[in-house]
N, C-alpha and C positions, 0 to 999 in steps of 0.2 A: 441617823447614825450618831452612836453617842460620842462627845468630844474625845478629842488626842489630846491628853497632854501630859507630856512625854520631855516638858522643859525648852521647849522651841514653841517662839509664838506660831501663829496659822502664818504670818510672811514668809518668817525663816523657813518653813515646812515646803510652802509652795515655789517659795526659791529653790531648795532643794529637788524639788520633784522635777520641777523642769529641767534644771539640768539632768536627772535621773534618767526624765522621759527623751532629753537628746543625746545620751546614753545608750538607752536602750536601741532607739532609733538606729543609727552607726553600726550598733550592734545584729542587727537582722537584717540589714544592708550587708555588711562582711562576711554574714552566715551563708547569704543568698550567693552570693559572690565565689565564695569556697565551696560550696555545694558545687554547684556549676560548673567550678573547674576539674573540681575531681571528677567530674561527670564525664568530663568533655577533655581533659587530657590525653596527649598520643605523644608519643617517640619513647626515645631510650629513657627516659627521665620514669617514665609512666606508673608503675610501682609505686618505684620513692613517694613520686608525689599525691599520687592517687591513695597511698596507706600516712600521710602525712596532713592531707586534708584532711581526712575520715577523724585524725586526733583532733584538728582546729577545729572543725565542726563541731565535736561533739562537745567538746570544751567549751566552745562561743553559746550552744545549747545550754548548757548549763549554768551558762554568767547570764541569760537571759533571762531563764530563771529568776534568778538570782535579783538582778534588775527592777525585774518586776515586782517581785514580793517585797522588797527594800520600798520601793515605793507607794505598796499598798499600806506597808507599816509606819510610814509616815502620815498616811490617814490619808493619798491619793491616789490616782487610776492609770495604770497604766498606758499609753499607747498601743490599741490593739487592733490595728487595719494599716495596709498597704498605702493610704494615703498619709496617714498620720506620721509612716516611717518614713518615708520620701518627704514631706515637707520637715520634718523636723533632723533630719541627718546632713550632717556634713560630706557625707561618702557618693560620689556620683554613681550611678548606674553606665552602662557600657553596653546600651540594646543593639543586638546585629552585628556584635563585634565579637569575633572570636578570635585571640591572636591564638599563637605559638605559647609552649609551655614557659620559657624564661619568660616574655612579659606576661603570663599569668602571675608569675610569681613576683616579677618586681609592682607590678599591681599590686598586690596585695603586701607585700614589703610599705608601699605609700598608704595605704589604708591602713594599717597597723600602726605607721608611723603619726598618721594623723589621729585617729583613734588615742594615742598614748598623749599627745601633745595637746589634746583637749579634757582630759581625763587627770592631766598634770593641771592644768586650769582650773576643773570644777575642784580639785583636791582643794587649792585652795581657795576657791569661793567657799568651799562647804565650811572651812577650820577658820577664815579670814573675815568673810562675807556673813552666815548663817549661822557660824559658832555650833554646826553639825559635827564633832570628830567622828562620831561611830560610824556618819556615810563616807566621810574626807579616809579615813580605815578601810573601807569598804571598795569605796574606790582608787585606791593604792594597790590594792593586792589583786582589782582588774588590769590596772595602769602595768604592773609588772608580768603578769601574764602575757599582755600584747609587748611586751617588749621582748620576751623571752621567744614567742612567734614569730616577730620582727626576725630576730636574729638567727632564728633557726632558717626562715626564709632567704634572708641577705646571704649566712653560707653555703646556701646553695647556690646561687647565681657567682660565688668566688669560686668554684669548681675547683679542677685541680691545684690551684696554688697553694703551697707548701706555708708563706707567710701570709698575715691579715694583709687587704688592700693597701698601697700605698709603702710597704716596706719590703723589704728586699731581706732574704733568710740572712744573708752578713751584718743587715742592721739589727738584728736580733740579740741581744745580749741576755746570757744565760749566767746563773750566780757564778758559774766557775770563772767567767772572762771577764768580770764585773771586779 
């Protein structure tokens, strides 16, 4: 294979990748995860959630992509087997457990959150640690994806209420009463 070099020594490169590769990891864990529920959801929710997975999926599809080529372009190999993704992910599995639709969702609201919360860490390993901005970039604009999931998640599980969790619509101040 002829050298990378692309301004990052081979350390910086392999620091990078591994975090990449437990990246990626997380990442096909939460696919698998979302897949399933869309699969396997029932009640009045069913729809919603069933055509709201179908976008995360196909989304997380994509960043895995994404993942993986980032880290072929660094001059290393992706993680590509069921054990490699299990030992190197942060995200547990849930074998023989099928809840109810709300905790599908606040499941994956914690998986999102943890996902974002390690992805805010490699951001700055990559810009701090490896002096990578193009993947610390790269991984920002996954990092906001999962938050934007996150939060599309979390207001579902606030159903009917009118204000965000924790406030009451009278502690709401609008410019006119301000």
């Amino acid at each position: 294979m002829q050298s990378v070099n692309i301004g990052l020594s081979q350390e910086q490169r392999q620091g990078v990748i591994s975090l990449l590769n437990q990246d990626l990891a997380d990442s096909y864990l939460l696919i698998i995860k979302t897949k399933k529920y869309h699969w396997d959801v029932v009640g009045p929710a069913f729809r919603t959630l069933h055509t709201l997975w179908e976008e995360h999926y196909n989304a997380l599809a994509l960043n895995i992509d994404a993942i993986a080529e980032r880290v072929r372009s660094l001059g290393g190999y992706p993680i590509g087997t069921a054990k490699g993704f299990l030992d190197n992910a942060s995200l547990k599995e849930h074998p023989g457990d099928l809840p109810n639709a709300n905790e599908m969702v606040r499941r994956l609201v914690s998986d999102h959150e943890q996902v974002v919360r390690n992805l805010r860490d490699h951001v700055d390993q990559c810009g701090d640690k490896f002096h990578d901005e193009g993947t610390a970039d790269f991984l920002t604009g996954l990092m906001e994806q999962h938050e934007e999931m996150a939060w599309m998640l979390r207001s579902f599980l606030e159903g009917d209420e009118l204000a965000p969790s924790g406030q009451r619509e009278s502690d709401i101040k609008t410019p006119a009463a301000v």
